[in-house]
C-alpha positions in Angstrom: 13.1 -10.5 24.2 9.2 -9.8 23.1 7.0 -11.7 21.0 5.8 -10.1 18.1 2.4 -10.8 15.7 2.6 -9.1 12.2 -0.2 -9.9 10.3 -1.3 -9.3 6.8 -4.0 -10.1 4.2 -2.3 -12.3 1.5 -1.7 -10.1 -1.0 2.3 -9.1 -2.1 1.5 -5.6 -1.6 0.6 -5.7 1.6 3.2 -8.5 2.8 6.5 -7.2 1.1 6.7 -3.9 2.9 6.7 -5.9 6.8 9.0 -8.6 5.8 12.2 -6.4 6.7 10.1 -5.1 9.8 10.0 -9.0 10.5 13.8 -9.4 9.6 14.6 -6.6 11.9 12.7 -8.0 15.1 13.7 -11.8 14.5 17.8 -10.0 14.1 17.3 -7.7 17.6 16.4 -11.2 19.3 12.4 -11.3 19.3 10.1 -14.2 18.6 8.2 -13.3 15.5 4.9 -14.8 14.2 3.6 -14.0 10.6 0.3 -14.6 9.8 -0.7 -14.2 6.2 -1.5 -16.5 2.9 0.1 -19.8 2.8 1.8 -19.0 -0.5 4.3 -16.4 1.3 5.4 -19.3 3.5 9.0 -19.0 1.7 9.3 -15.5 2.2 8.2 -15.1 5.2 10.7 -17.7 6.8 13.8 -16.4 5.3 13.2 -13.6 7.8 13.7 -15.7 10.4 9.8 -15.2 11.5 7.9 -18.2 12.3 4.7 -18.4 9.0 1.2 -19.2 10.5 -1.1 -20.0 7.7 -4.3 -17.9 7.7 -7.7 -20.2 7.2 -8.9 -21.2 4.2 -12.0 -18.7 4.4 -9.5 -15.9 4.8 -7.3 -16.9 2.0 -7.1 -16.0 -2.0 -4.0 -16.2 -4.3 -3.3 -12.5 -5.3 -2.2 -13.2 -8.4 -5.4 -13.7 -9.9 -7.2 -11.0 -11.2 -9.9 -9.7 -8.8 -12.4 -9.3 -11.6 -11.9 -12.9 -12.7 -12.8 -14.0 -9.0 -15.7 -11.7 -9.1 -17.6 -10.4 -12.7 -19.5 -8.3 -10.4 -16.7 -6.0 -9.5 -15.3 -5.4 -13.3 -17.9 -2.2 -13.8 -17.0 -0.6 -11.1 -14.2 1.6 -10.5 -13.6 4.7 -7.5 -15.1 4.8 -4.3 -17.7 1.9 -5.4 -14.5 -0.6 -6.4 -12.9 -0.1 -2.9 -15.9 -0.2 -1.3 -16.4 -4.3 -3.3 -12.7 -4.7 -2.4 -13.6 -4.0 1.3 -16.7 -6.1 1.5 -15.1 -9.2 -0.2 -11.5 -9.4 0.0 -10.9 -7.7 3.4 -14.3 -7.7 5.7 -15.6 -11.5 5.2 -12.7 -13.0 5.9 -11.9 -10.9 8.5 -13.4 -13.8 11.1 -11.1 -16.2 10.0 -8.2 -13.4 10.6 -9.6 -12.7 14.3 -9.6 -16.3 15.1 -6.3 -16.8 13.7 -4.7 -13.7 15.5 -6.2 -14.8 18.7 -5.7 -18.3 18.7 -1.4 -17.2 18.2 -2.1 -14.8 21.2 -3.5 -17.6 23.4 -0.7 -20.1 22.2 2.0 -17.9 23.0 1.2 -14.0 24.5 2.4 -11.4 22.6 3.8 -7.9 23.4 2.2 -5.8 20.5 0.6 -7.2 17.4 1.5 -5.2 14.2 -1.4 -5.6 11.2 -1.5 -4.0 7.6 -4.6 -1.5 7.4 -6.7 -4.3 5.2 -6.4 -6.9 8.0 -10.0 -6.4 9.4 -9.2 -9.3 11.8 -7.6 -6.6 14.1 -10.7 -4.2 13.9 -12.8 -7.3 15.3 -9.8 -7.6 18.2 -10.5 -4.4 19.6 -13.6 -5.6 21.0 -11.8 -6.8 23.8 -9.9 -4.4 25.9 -5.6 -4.8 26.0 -5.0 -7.5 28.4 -7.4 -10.0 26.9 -5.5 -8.9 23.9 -1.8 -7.2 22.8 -1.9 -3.6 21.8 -2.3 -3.6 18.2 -0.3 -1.2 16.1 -2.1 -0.7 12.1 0.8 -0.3 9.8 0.1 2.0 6.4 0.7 -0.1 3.6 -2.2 2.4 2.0 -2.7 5.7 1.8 -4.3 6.9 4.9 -7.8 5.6 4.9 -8.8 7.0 8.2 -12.2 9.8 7.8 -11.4 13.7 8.7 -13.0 16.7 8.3 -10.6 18.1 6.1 -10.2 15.0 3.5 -12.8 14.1 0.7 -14.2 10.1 1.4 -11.5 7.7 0.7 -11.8 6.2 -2.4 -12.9 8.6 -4.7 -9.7 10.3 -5.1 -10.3 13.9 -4.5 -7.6 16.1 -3.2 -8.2 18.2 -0.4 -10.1 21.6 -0.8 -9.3 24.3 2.2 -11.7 26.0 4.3 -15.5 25.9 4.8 -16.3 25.2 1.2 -13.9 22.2 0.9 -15.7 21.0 4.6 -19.1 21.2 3.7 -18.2 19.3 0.5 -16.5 16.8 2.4 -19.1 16.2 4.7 -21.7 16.4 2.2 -19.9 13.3 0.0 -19.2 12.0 3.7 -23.0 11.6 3.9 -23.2 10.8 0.4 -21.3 7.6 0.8 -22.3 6.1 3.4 -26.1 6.2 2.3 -24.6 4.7 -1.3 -21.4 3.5 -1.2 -20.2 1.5 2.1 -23.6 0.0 3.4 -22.4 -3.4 2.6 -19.2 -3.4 4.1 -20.2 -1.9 6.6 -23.3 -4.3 7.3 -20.9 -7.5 6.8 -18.3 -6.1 9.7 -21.1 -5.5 11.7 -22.6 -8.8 11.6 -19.3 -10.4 12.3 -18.5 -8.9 15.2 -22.2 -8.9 16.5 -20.9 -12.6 16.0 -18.2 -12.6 18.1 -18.8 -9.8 20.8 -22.8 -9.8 21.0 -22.9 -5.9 19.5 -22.3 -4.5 15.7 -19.2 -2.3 15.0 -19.2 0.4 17.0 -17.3 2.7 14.6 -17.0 2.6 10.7 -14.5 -0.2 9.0 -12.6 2.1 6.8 -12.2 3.8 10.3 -11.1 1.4 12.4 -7.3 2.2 12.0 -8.1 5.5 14.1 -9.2 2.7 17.0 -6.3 1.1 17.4 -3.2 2.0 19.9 -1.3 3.5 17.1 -0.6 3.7 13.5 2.7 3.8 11.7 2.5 5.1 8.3 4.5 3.9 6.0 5.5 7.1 4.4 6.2 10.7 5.5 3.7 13.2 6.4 4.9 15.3 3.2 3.4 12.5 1.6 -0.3 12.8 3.5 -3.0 15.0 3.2 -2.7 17.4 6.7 -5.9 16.6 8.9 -6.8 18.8 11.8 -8.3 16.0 13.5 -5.8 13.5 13.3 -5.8 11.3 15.9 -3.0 11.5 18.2 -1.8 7.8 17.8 -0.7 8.5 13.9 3.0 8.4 13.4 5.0 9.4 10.1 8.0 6.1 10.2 8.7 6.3 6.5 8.9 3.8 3.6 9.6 0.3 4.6 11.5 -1.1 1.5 14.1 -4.0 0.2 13.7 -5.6 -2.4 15.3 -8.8 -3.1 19.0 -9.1 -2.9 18.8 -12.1 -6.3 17.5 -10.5 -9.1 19.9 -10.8 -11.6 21.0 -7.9 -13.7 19.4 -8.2 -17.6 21.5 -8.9 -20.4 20.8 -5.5 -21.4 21.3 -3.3 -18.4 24.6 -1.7 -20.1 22.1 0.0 -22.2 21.6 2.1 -18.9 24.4 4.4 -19.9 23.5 7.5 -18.8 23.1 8.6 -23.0 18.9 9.2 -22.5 16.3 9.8 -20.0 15.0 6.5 -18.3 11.5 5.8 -17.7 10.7 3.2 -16.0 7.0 2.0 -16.3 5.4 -0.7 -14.3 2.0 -2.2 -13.2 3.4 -3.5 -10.1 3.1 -7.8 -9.1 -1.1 -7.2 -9.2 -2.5 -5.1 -11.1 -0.9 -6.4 -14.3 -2.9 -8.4 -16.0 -4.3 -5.3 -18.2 -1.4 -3.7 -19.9 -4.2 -1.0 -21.3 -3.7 0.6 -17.8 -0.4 2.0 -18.1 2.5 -0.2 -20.0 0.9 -0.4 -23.1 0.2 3.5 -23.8 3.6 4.0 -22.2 5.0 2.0 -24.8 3.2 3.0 -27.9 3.5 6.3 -26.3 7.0 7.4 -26.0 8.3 4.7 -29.1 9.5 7.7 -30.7 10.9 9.8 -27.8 14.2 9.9 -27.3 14.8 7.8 -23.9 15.1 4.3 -22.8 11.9 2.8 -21.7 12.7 0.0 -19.4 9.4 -1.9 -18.2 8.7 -4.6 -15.8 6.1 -7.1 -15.7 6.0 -7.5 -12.1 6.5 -11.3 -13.0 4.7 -12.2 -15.9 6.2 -13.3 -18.5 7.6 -11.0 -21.2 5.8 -12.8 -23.6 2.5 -11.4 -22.9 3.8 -8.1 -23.5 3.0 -5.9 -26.7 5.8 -5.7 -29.1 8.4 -3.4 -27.9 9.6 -0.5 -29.6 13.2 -0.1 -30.4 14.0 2.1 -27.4 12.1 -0.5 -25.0 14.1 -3.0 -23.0 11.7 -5.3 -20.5 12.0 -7.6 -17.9 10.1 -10.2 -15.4 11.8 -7.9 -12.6 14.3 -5.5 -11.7 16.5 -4.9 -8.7 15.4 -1.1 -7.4 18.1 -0.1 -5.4 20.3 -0.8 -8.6 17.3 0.4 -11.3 16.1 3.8 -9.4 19.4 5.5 -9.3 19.3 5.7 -12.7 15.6 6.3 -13.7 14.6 9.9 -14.4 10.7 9.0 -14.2 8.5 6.6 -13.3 5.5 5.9 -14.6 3.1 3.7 -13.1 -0.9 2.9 -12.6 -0.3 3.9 -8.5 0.9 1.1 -6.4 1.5 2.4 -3.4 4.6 0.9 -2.7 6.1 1.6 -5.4 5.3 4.8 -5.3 7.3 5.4 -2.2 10.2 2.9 -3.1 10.6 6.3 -6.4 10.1 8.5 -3.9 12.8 7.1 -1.8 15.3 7.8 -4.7 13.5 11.3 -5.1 12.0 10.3 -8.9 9.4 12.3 -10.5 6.4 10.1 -11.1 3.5 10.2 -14.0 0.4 7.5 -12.7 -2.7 6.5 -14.4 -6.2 5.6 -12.1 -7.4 2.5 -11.3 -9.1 0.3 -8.9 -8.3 -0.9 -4.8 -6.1 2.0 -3.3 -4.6 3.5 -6.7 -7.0 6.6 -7.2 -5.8 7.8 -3.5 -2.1 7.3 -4.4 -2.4 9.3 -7.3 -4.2 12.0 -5.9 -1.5 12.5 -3.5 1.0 12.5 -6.1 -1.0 15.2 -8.0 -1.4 17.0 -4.3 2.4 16.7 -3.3 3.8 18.1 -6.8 5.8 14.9 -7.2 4.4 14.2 -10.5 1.5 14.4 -13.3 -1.8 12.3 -12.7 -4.1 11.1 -15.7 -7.2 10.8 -14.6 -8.2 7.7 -16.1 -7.6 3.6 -15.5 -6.9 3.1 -19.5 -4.7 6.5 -20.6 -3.8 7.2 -24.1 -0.7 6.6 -25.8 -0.5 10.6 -26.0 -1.6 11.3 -22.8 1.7 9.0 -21.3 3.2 10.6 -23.7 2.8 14.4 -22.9 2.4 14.1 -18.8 6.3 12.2 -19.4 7.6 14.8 -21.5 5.9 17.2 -19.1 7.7 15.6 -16.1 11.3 15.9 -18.2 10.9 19.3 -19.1 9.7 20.8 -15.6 12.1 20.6 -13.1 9.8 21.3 -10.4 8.3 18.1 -10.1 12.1 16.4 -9.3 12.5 19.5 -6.5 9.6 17.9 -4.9 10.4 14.2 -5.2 13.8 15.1 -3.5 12.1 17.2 -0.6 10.2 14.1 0.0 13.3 12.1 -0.3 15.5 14.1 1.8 12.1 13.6 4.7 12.1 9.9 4.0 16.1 9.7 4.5 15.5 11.4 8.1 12.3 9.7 9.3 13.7 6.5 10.8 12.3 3.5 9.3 12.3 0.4 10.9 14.1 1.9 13.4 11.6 4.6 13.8 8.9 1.6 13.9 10.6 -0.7 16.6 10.5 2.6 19.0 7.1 2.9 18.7 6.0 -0.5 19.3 8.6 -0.8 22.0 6.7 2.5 23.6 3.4 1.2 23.1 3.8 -2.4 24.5 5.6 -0.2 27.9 2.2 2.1 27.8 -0.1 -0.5 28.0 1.8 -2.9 30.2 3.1 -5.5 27.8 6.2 -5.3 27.1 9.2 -4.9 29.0 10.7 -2.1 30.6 13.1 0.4 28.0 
């Protein structure tokens, strides 16, 4: 038996996709410690994995809208959003997240400590060597935020241009960037672990995923933009997904009779307090279409929703395993997970913008041929309508949601995660022998 850390910022995004990871370890006989936000407490046990509250410095209720908590961040959008996001919802509290992580460490030692790509806690933990510390594994709850040659900054959603003119603009926006865009961050993460290790951050924050032992991505490499100089520690494990096993069916799931085209549409459990971004032109959209648009609020009620058409049908939340095998798209403003929960089914996808990670998600949909991307946070009702009709009529974009599907039902999951960790702890002398 090994003792296992996961740790997460405290948001459901970021949480939802290591709770079976959790599950998995706790049911193969491990101790498990979850650190994250005090309001997944519930969730978290039901695993079996023992909750460890992060600090009040390092905590925030997801559920409220971003741009509520902070005025200054509702201009911004791109590169210059993430760059707020990093700053102030991942980087400052990242202190309270090293102390935390540490403090579980010193209580009880731990084999390998698994954190989601926002925790910036672990960043400030690789200032001491493994043996003062686990070896930490960064899971991809994201896309891929790590800095390459061949990739365009992260965050400003540009998909990859080959050979030396794609380089040299890539390193001329890398430049770019950091003069303009991640100063702040990056001054904030230095200061804190100048704090704690008496020198600033010796590599950039976005970066510091490349730093760690290894990184498990949470989706397959047919999914990722190729990079030449990928670090050697970067492994493809696939979706991690389950959603909850008590969502009861709606009264009118019968309606899902195989007669139209589905298209789901969805905001995901954040990102949804502006229906402008994708529900509301979905709806509007496609009311005359002949298909079944079946929306979910990601739990809001459905009586903040606009009026729905006659070929609408809505509810709080819907149970995926039972909604995707039926859906023919879905549409959505590029939620990561949910993005690869469609994939998983092999679903065609049309996504709006948006702010945090959603402009890189919807590149890489636009990139992979899985779908159509609008490239804008607010679409028009007719421009939801025509990328839809778009994705109905061309088959090519459901050939390459099911080549991504077919790579996702090979690539080993959990499974496929536990190995590695397992392997890592070995390498570095933490674990026990395999």
């Amino acid at each position: 038996m090994s003792s296992i850390i996961i740790a997460t910022v405290p948001i459901h995004g970021h949480v939802g996709p290591l709770l079976p990871v959790a599950r998995y370890f706790v049911e193969r006989g491990d101790e498990v410690r979850f650190i994250t936000g005090s309001r997944f407490a519930a969730v978290v046990e039901a695993t079996g994995a023992r909750h460890i509250a992060l600090p009040p410095d390092a905590e925030f209720d997801d559920r409220q809208d971003p741009d509520e908590m902070f005025p200054e961040r509702a201009g911004l959008s791109g590169s210059k959003a993430i760059a707020f996001d990093i700053e102030h919802l991942f980087v400052q509290p990242g202190r309270g997240q090293f102390e935390t992580l540490m403090a579980a460490h010193g209580e009880t030692p731990a084999a390998a400590i698994l954190t989601d790509t926002a925790f910036v806690g672990g960043a400030f933990a690789l200032g001491y060597p493994v043996g003062k510390r686990p070896p930490l594994i960064v899971c991809g709850v994201v896309p891929l935020p790590i800095a390459s040659r061949d990739t365009a900054p992260y965050g400003m959603g540009l998909t990859p241009l080959r050979g030396p003119v794609g380089r040299l603009r890539n390193r001329l926006l890398a430049a770019a960037a950091a003069r303009s865009v991640f100063p702040a961050a990056q001054r904030a993460a230095s200061a804190i672990n100048s704090e704690i290790h008496g020198r600033p951050l010796p590599f950039p924050v976005l970066d510091w995923p490349r730093h760690a032992e290894a990184i498990a991505q949470f989706t397959v490499a047919e999914f990722e933009y190729p990079r030449s100089d990928a670090p050697g520690t970067l492994h493809f494990v696939g979706p991690m997904t389950g959603a909850p096993a008590d969502i009861a069916l709606p009264e009118w799931w019968s309606d899902l009779d195989g007669s139209k085209p589905v298209v789901h549409v969805t905001q995901g459990t954040i990102a949804n307090h502006d229906y402008a971004q994708i529900i509301g032109p979905a709806l509007e959209g496609l009311a005359h279409d002949d298909v079944l648009v079946v929306v979910s609020t990601g739990g809001r009620p459905l009586d903040t929703l606009p009026p729905l058409p006659a070929n609408a049908r809505a509810a709080s939340y819907l149970p995926y395993d039972d909604l995707l095998p039926k859906t023919d798209v879905y549409v959505t403003n590029g939620g990561y997970g949910g993005v690869q929960y469609a994939l998983r089914y092999g679903i065609p996808i049309v996504t709006s913008g948006g702010k945090e990670d959603k402009p890189e998600v919807a590149a890489r949909i636009e990139w992979s041929g899985v779908g159509r991307r609008i490239k804008t946070e607010t679409p028009t009702p007719a421009q939801v309508r025509d990328a839809v009709r778009a994705v109905l009529r061309d088959d090519a974009y459901r050939e390459s949601a099911r080549r991504i599907a077919a790579s996702m039902a090979e690539s080993g999951g959990v499974e496929a995660l536990a190995e590695l960790v397992d392997r890592v702890a070995v390498a570095q002398g933490t674990g026990p022998s395999l």
